[in-house]
N, C-alpha and C positions, 0 to 999 in steps of 0.2 A: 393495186386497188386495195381499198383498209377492208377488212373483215365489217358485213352487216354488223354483226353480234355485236362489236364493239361499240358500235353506235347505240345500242339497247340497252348494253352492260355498264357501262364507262362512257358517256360520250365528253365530259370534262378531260380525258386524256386528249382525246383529239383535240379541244377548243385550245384547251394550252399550244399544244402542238400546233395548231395553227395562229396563233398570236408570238408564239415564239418565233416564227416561218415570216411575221408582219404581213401577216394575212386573215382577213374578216372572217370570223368563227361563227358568222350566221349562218353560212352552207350547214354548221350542224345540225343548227334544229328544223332547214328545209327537208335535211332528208327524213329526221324523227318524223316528220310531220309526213311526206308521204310513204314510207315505209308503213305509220299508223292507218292511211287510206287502206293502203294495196291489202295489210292483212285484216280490215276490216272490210274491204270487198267481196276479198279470199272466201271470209266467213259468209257471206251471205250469197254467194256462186254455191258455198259448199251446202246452206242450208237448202235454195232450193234445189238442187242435185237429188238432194236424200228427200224430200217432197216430191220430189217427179218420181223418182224410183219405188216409192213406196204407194204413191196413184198408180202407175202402171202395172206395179201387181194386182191393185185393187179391180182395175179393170179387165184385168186379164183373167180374176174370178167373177167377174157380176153378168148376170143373167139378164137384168136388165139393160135394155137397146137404150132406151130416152136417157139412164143413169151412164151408161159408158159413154154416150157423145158427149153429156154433159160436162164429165171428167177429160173425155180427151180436147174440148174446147177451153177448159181451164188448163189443162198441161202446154197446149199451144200457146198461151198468156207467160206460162212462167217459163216455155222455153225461151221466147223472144227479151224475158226479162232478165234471162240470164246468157241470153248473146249480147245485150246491150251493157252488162255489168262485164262480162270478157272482155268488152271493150273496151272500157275502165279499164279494166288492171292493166290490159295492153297499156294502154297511152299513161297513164301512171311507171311501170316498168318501164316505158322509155325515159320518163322523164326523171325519176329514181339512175336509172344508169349514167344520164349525160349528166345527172351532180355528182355521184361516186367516183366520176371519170377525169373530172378535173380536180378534186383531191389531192394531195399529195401525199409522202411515206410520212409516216412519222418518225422526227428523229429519236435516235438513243438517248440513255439520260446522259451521258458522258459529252455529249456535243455540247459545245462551248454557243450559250445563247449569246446570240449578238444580230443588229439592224441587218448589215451588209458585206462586202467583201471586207471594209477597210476594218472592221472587227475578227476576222480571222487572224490565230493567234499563231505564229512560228512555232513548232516544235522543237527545230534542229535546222542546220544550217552544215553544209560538207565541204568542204574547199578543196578545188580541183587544183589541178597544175596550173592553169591560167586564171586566177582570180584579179589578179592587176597584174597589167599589160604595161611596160615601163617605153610605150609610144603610144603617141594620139590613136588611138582606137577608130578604125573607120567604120561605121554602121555598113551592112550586108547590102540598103540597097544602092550603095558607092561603091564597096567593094568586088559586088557580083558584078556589075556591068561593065567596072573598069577590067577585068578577067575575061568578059566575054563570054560568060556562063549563066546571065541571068539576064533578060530581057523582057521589059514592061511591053514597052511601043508593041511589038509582035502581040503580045496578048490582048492587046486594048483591040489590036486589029481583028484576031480571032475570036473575041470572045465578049471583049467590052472590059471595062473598069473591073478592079478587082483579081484579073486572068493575070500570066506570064508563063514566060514560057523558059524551061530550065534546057540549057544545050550544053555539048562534049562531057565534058565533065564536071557539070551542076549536075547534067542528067545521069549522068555515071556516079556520082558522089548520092544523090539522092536513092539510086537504084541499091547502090552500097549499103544506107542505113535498115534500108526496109529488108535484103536479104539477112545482114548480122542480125538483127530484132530477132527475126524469126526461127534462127538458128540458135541463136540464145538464149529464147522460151522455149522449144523445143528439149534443150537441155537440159529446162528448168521444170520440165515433166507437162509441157501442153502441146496437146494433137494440135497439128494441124490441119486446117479448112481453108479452102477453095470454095467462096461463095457468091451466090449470085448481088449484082449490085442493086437488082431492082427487086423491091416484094412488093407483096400485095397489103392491100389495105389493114388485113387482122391480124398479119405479123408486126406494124405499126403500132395497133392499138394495144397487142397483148405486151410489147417492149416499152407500152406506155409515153410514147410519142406524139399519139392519137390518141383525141382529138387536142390536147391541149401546145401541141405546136407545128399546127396543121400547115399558119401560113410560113412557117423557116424549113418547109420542105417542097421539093422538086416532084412534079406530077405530072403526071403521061395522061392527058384529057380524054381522049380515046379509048385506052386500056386502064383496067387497075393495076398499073406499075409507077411505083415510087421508086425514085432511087434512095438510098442509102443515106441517113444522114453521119452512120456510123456502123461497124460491123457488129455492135451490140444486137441491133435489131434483128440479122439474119440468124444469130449465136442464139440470141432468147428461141423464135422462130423453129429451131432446128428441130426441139422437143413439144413443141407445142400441139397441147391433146397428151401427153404420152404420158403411162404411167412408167419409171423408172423403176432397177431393181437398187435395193437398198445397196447392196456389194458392189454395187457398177458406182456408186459414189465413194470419193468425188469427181468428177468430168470436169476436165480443166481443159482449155481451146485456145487456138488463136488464131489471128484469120488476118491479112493485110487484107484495107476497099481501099477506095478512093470514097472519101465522105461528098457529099452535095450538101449545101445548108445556104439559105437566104443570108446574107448577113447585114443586120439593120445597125450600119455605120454611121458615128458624127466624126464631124473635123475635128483634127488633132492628130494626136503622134500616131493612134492607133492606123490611121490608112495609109501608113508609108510599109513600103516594100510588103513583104509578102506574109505577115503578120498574121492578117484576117483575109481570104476568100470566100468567093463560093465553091472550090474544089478545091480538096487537099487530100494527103493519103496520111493512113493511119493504121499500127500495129496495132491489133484489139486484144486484150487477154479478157477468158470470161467462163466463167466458175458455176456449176452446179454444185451445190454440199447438203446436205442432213444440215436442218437449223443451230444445232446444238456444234455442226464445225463452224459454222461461217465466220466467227469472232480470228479463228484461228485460220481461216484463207484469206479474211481481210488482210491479215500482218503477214503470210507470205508472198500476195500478190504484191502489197507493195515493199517488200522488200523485193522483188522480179523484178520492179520499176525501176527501184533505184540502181539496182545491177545494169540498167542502159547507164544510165546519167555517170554511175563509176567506171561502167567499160568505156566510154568516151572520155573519162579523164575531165569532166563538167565540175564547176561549181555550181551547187543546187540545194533550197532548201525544201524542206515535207513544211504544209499549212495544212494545219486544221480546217475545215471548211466550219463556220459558224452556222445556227440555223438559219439565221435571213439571206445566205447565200448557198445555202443546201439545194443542192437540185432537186427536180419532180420527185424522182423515185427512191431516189438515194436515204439510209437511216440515217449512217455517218459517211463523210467522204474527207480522203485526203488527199492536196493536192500535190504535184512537184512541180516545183518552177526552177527552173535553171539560165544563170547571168548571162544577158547578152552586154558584153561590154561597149560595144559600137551604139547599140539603142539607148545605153543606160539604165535597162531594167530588169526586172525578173519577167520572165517569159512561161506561164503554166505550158506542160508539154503534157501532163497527165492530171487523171483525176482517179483515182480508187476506191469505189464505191462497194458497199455491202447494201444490197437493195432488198435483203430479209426474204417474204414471201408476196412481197408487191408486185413482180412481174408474174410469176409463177400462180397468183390468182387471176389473174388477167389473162393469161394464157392457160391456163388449166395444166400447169405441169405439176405432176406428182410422183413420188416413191412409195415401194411398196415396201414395207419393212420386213426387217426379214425373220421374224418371230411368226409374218402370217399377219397383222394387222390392217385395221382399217390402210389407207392409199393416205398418204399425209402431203403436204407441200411441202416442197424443198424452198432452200434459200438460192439468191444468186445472185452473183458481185463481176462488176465488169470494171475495167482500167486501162487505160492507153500504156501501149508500150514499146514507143513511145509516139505522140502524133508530130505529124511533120506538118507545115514546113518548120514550125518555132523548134526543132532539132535541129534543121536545117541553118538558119539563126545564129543558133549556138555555136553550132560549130565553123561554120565560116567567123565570126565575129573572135573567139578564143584562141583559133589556128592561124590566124593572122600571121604573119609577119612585118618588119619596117617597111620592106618593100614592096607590098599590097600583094604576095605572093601567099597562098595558104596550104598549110601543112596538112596534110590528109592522117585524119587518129590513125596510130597502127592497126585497129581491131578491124576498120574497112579496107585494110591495102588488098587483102585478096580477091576484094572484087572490083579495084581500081586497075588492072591488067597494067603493073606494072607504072601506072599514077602513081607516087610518094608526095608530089609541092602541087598545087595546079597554076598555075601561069598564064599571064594573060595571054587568050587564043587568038 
């Protein structure tokens, strides 16, 4: 959520910011406009306050009977005329929160403005061991089924369109990435978490999820339990309310979920094999710093990223994310996409975001400096590392071999028990 102040101060930062984003810059002057109500409410709550306060002394000296009812039949007047003005501001504060709420970050000056994704500009480009496969490349969802390790029909049964279900060793190869991940940001200096998949509704809102993609998430009608559409949101969650101590930063984390997300698909290449669902798992890395590091956790989270993509031996390139494809919260993001040669594409597998102090006003997380100062907000930046199944993807599609057999990376054999090729089962 952007700073009031800045709306008071500057509100032409944000309009830019929001035209760069190709987004309508009127939200600005709706909130000028009731932010100017609420503290001109403010002021007249506060004037009769000090009017009542200063009759009630008066009557609490007068001697006169006929002059005190008088006075307390007029503070009866102004007390109802100031439950009826609370109730303004009330219903103004809501209406002030639900425009601030759907807002976006603003991006940095360094983001490259551009419409949409196809304006995102390549940084750098890495070339793995399998960049060109010198045979017909088969796509994952021919070569998982002809193995016998990836199966639609099952899914569609369980679950409906969009499900599958990974067996022997799809489900061994899968379990393989998500333990190396973890062991390899681990080493890379992030705690690990064990988190829950469902929160509650203000862990949502303060991850800035809520309200603005209310309908691409999964809800318990009953209870307020969400599941997860990413572990970002448990990770923000974790501190939320808390003031931190300044020396305790930075808090680096990681956490395998399983994400839940609606996914509003058209026909075309995107709904073939296991691309886009609504359930996938995904390694989260996710960053508390002092504002003044984040520039500097930006560039080693994703260099942790690209440390999956090279220990798999991937080709992959880092995109700048443009503003009109910058997500909600995000100032700048980068992304990594890595070749799937069987699909013919680039496949994002991460995204690396520095989200400033936009979660962290939404959740109220703060540090405390350690000279003793005021309680400031910290930054915090989150990044896949890396999401599956589009790992998953890669690496069946890359490890290929002529004979539809595939090669297991060296970096997973220790938890393929003895798997090196997988073969059809």
């Amino acid at each position: 959520m952007i700073d009031i102040n800045l709306f008071r101060q500057n509100p032409d930062v944000i309009r830019t910011a929001l035209k760069n984003r190709q987004m309508d810059p009127a939200v600005v002057d709706r909130v000028l406009a009731l932010d100017a109500d609420r503290r001109d409410l403010l002021g007249r709550v506060e004037t009769l306050k000090a009017e009542r306060n200063n009759v009630s002394r008066e009557i609490g000296k007068s001697k006169d009977a006929a002059e005190r009812q008088t006075k307390i039949e007029a503070m009866r007047k102004v007390g109802d005329e100031i439950s009826a003005l609370d109730e303004q501001v009330r219903q103004v504060d809501e209406t002030l929160e639900a425009e601030l709420a759907v807002i976006p970050n603003i991006p940095q000056e360094i983001v490259p403005i551009g419409k949409d994704e196809h304006e995102n500009p390549v940084v750098r480009v890495m070339e793995g061991k399998y960049k060109n496969l010198d045979f017909p490349a088969q796509p994952h969802w021919d070569l998982g089924v002809k193995l016998g390790i990836l199966n639609f029909e099952q899914g569609v049964k369980l679950s409906g369109t969009r499900f599958y279900v990974l067996s022997g060793a799809g489900a061994r190869l899968q379990r393989a990435l998500i333990a190396w991940m973890l062991d390899l940001h681990a080493r890379q200096g992030y705690r690990e978490q064990y988190l829950p998949f469902m929160v509650k509704q203000e862990v949502l809102f303060g991850a800035g999820q809520l309200p603005k993609f209310r309908d691409n998430l999964y809800h318990d009608v009953e209870e307020d339990y969400w599941n997860v559409p990413t572990a970002e949101v448990p990770l923000t969650g974790l501190h939320m309310g808390d003031i931190l101590e300044e020396a305790a930063l930075p808090l680096r984390y990681m956490a395998y979920t399983p994400c839940f997300r609606r996914e509003k698909m058209s026909a075309g290449r995107d709904v073939r094999g296991i691309k886009r669902g609504h359930q996938f798992d995904k390694v989260e890395m996710y960053t508390y710093c002092r504002p003044e590091d984040s520039m500097n956790e930006l560039n080693k989270m994703l260099a942790d990223a690209e440390a999956v993509c090279q220990g798999l031996d991937l080709t992959y390139r880092v995109v700048a994310l443009c503003t009109g494809d910058l997500g909600f919260g995000a100032s700048i993001t980068y992304d990594l996409e890595v070749w799937a040669p069987g699909c013919d594409e680039w496949l994002e597998v991460s995204s690396v975001s520095n989200v400033t102090d936009f979660q962290s006003r939404r959740a109220n997380i703060k540090y405390r400096p350690a000279d003793g100062g005021k309680a400031r907000l910290l930054h915090t930046l989150n990044g896949s590392g890396l999401a599956l199944p589009r790992t998953m993807i890669a690496v069946l599609e890359n490890y290929q071999q002529p004979d539809g057999s595939v090669v297991v990376p060296p970096v997973l054999r220790p938890w393929m028990g003895g798997i090196d090729v997988i073969r059809p089962e």
